[in-house]
RONU-512852 format. One record per atom (N, C-alpha, C, O): residue number from 1; residue in three letters; atom name; y, x, z. Coordinates in nm, 3 decimals. Layout:
BEGIN
- NUM / ala / CA / Y / X / Z
...
This chain:
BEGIN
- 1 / unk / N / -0.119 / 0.085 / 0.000
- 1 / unk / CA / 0.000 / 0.000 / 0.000
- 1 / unk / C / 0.124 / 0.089 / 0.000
- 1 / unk / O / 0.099 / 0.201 / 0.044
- 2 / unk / N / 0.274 / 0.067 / -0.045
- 2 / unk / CA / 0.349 / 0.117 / -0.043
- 2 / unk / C / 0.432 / 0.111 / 0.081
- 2 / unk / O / 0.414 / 0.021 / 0.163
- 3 / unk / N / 0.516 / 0.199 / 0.096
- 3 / unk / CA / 0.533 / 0.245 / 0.250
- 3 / unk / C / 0.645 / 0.151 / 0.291
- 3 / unk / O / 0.700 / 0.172 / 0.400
- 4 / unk / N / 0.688 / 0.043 / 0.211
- 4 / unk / CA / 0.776 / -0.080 / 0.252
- 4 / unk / C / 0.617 / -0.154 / 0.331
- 4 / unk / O / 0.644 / -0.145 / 0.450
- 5 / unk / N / 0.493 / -0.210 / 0.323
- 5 / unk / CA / 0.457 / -0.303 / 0.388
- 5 / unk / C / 0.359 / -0.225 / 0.494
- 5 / unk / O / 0.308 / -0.113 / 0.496
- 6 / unk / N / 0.355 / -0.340 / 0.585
- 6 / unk / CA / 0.284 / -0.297 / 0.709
- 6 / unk / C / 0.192 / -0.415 / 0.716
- 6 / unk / O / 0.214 / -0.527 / 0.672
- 7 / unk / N / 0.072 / -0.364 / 0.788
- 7 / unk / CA / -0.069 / -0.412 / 0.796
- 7 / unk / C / -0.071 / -0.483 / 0.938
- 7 / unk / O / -0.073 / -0.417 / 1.042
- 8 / unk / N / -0.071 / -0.659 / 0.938
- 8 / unk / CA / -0.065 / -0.682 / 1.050
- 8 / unk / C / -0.177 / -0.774 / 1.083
- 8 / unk / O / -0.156 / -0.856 / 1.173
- 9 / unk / N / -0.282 / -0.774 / 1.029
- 9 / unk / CA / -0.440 / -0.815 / 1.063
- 9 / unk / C / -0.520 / -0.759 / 0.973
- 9 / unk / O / -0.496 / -0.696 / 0.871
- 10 / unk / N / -0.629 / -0.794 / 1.031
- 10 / unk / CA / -0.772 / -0.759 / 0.953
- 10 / unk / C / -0.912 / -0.817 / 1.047
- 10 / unk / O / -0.946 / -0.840 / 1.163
- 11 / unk / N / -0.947 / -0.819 / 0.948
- 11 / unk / CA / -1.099 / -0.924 / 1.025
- 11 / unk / C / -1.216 / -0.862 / 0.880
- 11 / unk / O / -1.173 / -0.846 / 0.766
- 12 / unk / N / -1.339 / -0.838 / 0.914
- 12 / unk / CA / -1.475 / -0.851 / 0.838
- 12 / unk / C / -1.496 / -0.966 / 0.799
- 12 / unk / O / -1.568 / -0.951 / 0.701
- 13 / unk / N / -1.467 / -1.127 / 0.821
- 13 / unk / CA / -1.429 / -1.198 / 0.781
- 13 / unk / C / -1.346 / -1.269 / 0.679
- 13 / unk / O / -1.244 / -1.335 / 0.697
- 14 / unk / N / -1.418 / -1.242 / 0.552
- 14 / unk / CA / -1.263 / -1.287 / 0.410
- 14 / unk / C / -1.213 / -1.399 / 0.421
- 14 / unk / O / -1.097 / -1.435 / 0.403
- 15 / unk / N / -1.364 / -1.498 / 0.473
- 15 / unk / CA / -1.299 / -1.645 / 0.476
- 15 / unk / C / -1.172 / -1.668 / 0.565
- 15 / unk / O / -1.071 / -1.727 / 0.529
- 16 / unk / N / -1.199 / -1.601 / 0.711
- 16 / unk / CA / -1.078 / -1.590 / 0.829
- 16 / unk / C / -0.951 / -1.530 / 0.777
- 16 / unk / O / -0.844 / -1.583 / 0.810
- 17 / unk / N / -0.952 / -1.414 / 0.693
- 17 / unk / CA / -0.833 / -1.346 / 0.618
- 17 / unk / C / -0.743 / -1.453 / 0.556
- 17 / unk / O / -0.624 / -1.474 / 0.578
- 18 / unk / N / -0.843 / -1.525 / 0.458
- 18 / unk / CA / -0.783 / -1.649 / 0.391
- 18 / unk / C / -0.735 / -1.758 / 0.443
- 18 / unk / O / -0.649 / -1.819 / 0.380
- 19 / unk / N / -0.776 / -1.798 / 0.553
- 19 / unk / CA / -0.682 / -1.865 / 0.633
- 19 / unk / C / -0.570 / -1.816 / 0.690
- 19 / unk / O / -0.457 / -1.856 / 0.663
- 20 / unk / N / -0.587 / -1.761 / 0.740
- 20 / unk / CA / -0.455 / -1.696 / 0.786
- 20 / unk / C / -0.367 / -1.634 / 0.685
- 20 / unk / O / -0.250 / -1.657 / 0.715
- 21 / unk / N / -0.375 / -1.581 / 0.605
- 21 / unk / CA / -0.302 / -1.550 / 0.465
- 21 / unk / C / -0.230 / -1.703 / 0.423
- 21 / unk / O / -0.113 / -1.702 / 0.386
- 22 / unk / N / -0.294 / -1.810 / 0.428
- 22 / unk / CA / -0.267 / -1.949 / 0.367
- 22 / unk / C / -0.184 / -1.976 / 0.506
- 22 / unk / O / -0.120 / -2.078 / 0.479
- 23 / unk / N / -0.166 / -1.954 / 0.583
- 23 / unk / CA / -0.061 / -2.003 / 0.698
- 23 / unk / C / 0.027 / -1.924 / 0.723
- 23 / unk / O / 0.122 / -1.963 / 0.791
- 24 / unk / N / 0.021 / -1.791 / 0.677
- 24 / unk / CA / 0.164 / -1.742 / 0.671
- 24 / unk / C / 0.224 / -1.783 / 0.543
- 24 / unk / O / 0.345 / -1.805 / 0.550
- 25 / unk / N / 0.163 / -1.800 / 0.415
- 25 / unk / CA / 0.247 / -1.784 / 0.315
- 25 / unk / C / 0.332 / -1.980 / 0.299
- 25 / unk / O / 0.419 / -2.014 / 0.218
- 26 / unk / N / 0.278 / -2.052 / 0.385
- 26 / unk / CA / 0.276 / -2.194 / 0.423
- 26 / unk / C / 0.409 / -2.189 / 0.466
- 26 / unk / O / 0.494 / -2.269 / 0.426
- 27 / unk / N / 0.443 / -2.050 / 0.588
- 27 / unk / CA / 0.583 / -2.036 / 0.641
- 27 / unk / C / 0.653 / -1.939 / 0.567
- 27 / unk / O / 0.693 / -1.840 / 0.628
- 28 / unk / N / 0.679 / -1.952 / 0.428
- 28 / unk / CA / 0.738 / -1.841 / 0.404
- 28 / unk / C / 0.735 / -1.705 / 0.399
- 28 / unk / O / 0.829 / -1.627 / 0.380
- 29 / unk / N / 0.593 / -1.676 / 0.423
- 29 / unk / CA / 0.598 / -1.520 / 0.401
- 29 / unk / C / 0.483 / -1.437 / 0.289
- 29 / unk / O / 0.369 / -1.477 / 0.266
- 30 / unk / N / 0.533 / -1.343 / 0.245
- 30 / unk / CA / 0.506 / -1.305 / 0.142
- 30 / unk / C / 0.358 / -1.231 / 0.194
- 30 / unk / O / 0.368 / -1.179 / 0.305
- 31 / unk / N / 0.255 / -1.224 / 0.144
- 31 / unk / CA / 0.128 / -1.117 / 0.199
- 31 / unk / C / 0.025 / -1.123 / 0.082
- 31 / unk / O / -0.005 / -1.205 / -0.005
- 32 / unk / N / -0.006 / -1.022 / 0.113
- 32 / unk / CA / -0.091 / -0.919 / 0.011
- 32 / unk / C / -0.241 / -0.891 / 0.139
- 32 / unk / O / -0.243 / -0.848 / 0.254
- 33 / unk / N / -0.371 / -0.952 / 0.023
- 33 / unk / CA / -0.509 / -0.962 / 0.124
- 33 / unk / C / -0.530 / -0.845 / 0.071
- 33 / unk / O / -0.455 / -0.820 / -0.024
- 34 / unk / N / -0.638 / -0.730 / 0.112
- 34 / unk / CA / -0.700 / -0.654 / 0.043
- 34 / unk / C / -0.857 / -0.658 / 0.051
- 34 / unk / O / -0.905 / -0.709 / 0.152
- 35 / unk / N / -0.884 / -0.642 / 0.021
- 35 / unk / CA / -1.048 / -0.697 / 0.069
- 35 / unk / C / -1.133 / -0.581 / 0.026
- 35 / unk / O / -1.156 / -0.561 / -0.093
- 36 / unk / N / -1.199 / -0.472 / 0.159
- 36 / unk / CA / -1.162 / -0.349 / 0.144
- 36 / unk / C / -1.402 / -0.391 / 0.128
- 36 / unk / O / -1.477 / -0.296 / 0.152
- 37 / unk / N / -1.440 / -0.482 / 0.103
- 37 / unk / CA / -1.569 / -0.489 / 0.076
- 37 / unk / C / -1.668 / -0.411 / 0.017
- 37 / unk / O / -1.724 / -0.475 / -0.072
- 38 / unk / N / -1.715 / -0.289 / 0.032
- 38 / unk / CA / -1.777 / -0.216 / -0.118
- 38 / unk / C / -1.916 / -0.275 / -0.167
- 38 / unk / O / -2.031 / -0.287 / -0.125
- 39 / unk / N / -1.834 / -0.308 / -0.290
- 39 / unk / CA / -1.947 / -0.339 / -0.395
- 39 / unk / C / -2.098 / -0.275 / -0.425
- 39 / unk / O / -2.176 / -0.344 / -0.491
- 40 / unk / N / -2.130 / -0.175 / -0.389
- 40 / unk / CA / -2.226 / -0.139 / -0.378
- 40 / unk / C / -2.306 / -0.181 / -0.296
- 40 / unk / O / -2.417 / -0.166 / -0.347
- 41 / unk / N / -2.315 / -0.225 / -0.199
- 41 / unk / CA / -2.362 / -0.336 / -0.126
- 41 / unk / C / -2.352 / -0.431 / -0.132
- 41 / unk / O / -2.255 / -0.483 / -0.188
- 42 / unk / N / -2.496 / -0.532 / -0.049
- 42 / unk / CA / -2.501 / -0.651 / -0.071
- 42 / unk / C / -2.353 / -0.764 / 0.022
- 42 / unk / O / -2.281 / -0.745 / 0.120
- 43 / unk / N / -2.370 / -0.868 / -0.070
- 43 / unk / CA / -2.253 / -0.924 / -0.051
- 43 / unk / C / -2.269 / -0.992 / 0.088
- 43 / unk / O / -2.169 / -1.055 / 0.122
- 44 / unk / N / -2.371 / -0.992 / 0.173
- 44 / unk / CA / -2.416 / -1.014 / 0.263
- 44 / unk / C / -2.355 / -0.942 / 0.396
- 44 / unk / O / -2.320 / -0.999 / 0.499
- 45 / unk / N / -2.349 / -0.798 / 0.367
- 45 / unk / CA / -2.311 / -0.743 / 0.468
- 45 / unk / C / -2.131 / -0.750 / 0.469
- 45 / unk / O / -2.052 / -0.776 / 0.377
- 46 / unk / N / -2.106 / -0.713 / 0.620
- 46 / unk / CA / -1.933 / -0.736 / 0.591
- 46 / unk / C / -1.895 / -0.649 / 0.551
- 46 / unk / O / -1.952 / -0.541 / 0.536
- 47 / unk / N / -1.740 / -0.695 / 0.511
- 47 / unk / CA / -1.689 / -0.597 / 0.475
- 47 / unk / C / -1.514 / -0.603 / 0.567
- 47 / unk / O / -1.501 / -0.665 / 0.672
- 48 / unk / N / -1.391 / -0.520 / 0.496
- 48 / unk / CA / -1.309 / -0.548 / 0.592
- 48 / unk / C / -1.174 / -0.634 / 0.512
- 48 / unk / O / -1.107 / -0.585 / 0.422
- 49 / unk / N / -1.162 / -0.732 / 0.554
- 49 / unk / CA / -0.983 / -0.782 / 0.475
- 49 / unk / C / -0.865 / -0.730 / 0.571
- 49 / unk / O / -0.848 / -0.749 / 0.692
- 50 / unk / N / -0.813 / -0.683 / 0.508
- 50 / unk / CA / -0.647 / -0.655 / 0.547
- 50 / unk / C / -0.542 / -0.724 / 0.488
- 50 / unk / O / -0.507 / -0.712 / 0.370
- 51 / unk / N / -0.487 / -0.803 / 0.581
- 51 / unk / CA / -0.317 / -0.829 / 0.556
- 51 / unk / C / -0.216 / -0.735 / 0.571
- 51 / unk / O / -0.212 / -0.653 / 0.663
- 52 / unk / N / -0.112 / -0.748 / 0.457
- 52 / unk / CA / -0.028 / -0.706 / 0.412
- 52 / unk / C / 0.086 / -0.735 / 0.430
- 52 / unk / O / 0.124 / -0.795 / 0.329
- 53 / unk / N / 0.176 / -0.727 / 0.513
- 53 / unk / CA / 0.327 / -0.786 / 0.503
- 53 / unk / C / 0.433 / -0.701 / 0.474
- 53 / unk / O / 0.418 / -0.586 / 0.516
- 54 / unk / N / 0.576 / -0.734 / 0.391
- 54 / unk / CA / 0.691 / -0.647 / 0.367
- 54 / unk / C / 0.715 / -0.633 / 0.558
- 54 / unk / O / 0.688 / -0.694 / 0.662
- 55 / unk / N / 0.779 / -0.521 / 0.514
- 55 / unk / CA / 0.813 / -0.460 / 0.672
- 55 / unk / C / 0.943 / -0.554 / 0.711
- 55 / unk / O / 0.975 / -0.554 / 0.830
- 56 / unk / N / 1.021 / -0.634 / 0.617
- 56 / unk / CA / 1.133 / -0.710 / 0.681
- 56 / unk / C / 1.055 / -0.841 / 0.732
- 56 / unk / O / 1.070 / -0.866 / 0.852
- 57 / unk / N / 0.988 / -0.913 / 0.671
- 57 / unk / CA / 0.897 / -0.971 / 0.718
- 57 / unk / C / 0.812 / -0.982 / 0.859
- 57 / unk / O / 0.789 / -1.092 / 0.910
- 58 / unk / N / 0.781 / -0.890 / 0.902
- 58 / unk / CA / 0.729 / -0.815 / 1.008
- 58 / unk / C / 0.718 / -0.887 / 1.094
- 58 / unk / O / 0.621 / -0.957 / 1.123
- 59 / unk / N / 0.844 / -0.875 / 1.157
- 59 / unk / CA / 0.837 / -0.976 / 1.274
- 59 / unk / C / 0.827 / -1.112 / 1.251
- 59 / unk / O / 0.759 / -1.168 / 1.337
- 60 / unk / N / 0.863 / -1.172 / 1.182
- 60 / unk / CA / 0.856 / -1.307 / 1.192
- 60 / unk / C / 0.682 / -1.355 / 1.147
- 60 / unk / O / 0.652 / -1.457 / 1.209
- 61 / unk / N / 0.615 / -1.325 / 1.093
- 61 / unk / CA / 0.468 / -1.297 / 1.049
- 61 / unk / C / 0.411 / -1.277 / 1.194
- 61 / unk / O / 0.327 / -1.346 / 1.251
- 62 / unk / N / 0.477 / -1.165 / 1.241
- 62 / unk / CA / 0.382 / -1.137 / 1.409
- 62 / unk / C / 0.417 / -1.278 / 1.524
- 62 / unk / O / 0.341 / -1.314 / 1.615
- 63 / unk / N / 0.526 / -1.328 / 1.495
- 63 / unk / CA / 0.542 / -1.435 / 1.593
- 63 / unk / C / 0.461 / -1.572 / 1.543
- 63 / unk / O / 0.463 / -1.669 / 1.618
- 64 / unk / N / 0.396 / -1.578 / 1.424
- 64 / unk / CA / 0.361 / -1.681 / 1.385
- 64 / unk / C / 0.191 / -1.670 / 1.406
- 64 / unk / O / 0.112 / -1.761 / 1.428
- 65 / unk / N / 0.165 / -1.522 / 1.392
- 65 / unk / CA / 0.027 / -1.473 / 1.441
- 65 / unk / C / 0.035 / -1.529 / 1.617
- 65 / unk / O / -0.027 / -1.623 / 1.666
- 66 / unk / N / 0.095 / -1.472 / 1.661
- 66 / unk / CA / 0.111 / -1.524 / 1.793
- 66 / unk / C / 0.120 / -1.676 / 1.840
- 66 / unk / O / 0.074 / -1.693 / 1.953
- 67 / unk / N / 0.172 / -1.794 / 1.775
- 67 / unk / CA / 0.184 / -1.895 / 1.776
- 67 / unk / C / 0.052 / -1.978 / 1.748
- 67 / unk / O / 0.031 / -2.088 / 1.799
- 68 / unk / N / -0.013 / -1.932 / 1.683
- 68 / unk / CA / -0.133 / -2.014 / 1.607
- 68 / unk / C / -0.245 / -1.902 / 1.618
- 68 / unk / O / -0.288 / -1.831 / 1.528
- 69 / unk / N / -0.275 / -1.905 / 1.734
- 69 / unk / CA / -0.366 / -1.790 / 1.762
- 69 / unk / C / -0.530 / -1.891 / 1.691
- 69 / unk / O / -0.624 / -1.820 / 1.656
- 70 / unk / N / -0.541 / -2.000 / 1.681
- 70 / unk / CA / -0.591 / -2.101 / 1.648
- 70 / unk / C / -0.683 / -2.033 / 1.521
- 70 / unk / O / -0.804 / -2.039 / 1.501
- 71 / unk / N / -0.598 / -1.979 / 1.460
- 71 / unk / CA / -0.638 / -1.932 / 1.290
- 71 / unk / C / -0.683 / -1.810 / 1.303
- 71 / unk / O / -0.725 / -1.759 / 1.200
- 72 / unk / N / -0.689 / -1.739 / 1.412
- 72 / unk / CA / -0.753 / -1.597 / 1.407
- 72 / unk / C / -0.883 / -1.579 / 1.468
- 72 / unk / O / -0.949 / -1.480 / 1.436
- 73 / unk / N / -0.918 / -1.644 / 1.533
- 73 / unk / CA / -1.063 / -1.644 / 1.578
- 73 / unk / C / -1.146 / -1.728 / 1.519
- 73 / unk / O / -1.265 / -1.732 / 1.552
């Protein structure tokens, strides 16, 4: 990622990534999933998703993580 965004979750979980990706971008914020899975393996085993946020972003993304703790577990 470029050194404007900062990484403010991650879960082995893509489906969980995707929710929470879909509820920040719900409030306005911009994020980038990465879905760090290697293909060489079966699709079975986990793998890792990372969120992505612009660093101005930042905070307001972390207070909404905080608010809706609901979507992260």
């Amino acid at each position: 990622m470029e050194k404007d965004w900062v990484k403010i979750y991650y879960t082995n979980q893509i489906f969980r990534a995707e929710i929470v990706k879909g509820m920040l971008e719900e409030n306005g914020i911009n994020v980038v999933l990465i879905n760090r899975l290697d293909s060489s393996y079966l699709s079975a085993l986990p793998g890792m998703a990372e969120l992505f946020v612009h660093n101005s972003q930042e905070e307001e993304a972390r207070r909404l993580l905080t608010e809706n703790p609901e979507n992260l577990s």
